[in-house]
N, C-alpha and C positions, 0 to 999 in steps of 0.2 A: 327781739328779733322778729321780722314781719313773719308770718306763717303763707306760705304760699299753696291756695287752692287749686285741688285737680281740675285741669279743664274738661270744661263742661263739654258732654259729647253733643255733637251736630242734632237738630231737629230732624224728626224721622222724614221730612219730604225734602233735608240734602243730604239722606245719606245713601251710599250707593246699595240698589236693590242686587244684592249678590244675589241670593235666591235666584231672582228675576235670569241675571245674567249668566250662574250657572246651569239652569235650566234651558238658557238659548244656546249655550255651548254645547250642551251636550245633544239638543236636538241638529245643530250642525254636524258635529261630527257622525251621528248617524247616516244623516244624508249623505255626507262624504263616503262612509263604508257604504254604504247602496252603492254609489256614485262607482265606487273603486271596483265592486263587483259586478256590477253591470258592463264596464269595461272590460274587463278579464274575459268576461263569458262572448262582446263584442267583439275585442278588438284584439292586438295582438301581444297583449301581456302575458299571455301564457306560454311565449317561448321559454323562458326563463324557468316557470314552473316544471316545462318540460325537459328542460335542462339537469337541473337537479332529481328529476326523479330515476332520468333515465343513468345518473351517477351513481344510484344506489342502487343500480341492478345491473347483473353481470348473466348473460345469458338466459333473460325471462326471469331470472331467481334473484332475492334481495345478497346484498352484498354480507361478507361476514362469515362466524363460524357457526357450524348447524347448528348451535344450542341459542344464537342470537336470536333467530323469530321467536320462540318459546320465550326469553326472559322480556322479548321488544310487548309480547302479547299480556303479560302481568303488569309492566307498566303502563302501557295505556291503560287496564280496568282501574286504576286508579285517576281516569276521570271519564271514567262512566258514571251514568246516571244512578245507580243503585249505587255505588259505592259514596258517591258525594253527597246524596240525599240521607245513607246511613251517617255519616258525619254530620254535616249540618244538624241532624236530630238528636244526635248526642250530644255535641258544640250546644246546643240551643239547652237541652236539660241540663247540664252541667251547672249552664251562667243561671239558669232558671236557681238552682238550688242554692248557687252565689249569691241568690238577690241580687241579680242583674240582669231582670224582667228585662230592660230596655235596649240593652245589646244583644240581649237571647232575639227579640222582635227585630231588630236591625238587621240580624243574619238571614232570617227568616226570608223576609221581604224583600234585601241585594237579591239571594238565589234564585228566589222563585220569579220576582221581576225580571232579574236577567238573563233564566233562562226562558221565558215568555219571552222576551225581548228578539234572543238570537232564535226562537223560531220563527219568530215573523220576522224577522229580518232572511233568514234559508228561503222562506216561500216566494219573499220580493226578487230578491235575485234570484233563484231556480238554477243554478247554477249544476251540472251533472259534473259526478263525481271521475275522478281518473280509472280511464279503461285500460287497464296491466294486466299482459301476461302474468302471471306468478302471484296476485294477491294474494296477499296474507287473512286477510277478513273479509265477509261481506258487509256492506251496509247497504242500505235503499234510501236512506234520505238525501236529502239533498247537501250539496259540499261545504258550501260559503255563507256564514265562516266556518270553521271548524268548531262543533260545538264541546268537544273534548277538549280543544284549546282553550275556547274561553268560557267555558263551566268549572274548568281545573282553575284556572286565572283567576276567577270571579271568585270561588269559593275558598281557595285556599291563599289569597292574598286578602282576601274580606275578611277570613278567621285571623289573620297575624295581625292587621290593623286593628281589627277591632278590639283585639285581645291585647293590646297596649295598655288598658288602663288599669288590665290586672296586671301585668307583667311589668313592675315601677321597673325592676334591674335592663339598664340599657343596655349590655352585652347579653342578654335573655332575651329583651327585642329584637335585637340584631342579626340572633342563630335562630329566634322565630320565623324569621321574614325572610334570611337564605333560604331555609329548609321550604317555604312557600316558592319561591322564585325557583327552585332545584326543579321540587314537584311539577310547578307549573311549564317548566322550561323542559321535561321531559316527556312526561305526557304528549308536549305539542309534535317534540322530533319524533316518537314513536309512531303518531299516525300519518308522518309523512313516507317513514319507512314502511311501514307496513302497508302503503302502497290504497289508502282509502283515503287521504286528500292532497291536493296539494301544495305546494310550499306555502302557497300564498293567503290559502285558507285559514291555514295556522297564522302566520302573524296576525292575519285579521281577527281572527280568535282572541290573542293575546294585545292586540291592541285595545279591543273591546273589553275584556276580562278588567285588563289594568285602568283603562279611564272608569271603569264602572266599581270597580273598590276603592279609588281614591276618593268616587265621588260619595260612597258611603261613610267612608272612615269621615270625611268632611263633617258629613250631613252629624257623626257622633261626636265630634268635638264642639260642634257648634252645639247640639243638646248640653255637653257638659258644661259649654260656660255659661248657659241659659239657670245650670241647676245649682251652680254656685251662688252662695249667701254671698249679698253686697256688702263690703266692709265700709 
């Protein structure tokens, strides 16, 4: 019986430069979130922002029962900068101690990349923050995007991806990446309520967070099949 050989893969100048291509994607989609926030700040998309905000307030004061701001204010520090950088450095010693030098640096590098990313992205758009009677917080930086949006995004959906190649049990991935998606999906309403950005900043937050740990779990899977022995 004939034996049938695996076909040979394409010569490296036809085969498509993903690299190439996912690196023009994702400088596109930046320009776009510029693009979208330079509008906002121009034009008149921020009725809608102000629409929603002015939903969740009821005579100058946030909507809800008195102990809401108090529990709204412990969830957003769960994606502040101290508390996400405490993570990440435990996330990172952890896999360190796993012998897993190369997703410990993986993590490393999503974070700190991307939150360097969304400052220079806050300074290009300049966008000022919503001015409310009744704020719950201060901040002084600048609004867009929401860096609590997509620091929470970035970091706790980068740990659930990347953390797939310890976690083989599929329903262990599964209540990984909820628990990421929860996190990250609260965080973001929290700072809308609490009256320091608006709607819009947040999805932009989270649209950014999400394309920016897909594109690292990526960038780990392709090291994986790189470090697989050829059979």
């Amino acid at each position: 019986m004939p034996m049938h050989s695996a076909p040979e893969a394409p010569p490296a100048s036809r085969r498509i430069p993903w690299p190439i291509l996912a690196a023009a994607g994702l400088a596109l989609f930046l320009l776009a979130l510029i693009w979208f926030g330079h509008e906002l700040v121009e034009g008149d998309g921020a009725r809608i922002d102000q629409a929603i905000l002015r939903a969740m307030r009821s005579g100058g004061h946030p909507i809800g029962p008195a102990w809401l701001p108090s529990v709204v204010r412990d969830v957003t520090a769960l994606g502040s900068t101290i508390v996400l950088t405490f993570l990440v450095a435990v996330t990172a010693i952890f896999l360190w101690l796993a012998r897993r030098l190369r997703t410990a640096l993986l993590l490393v590098a999503a974070t700190a990349l991307g939150s360097l990313t969304v400052e220079t992205i806050k300074a290009l758009v300049s966008r000022s923050r919503p001015d409310l009677a009744g704020r719950l917080m201060e901040e002084t930086s600048k609004s867009f995007p929401s860096g609590h949006a997509a620091l929470s995004a970035i970091v706790y959906l980068t740990l659930a991806t990347l953390l797939f190649p310890v976690l083989p049990d599929r329903r262990i991935r599964a209540f990984v990446l909820i628990v990421a998606l929860m996190l990250t999906a609260s965080v973001g309403v929290s700072r809308v309520y609490l009256g320091v950005h608006w709607p819009s900043d947040v999805v932009a937050g989270w649209a950014f967070g999400g394309v920016w740990a897909m594109l690292w779990w990526r960038i780990e899977l392709t090291l994986l099949d790189r470090a697989k022995p050829a059979t």
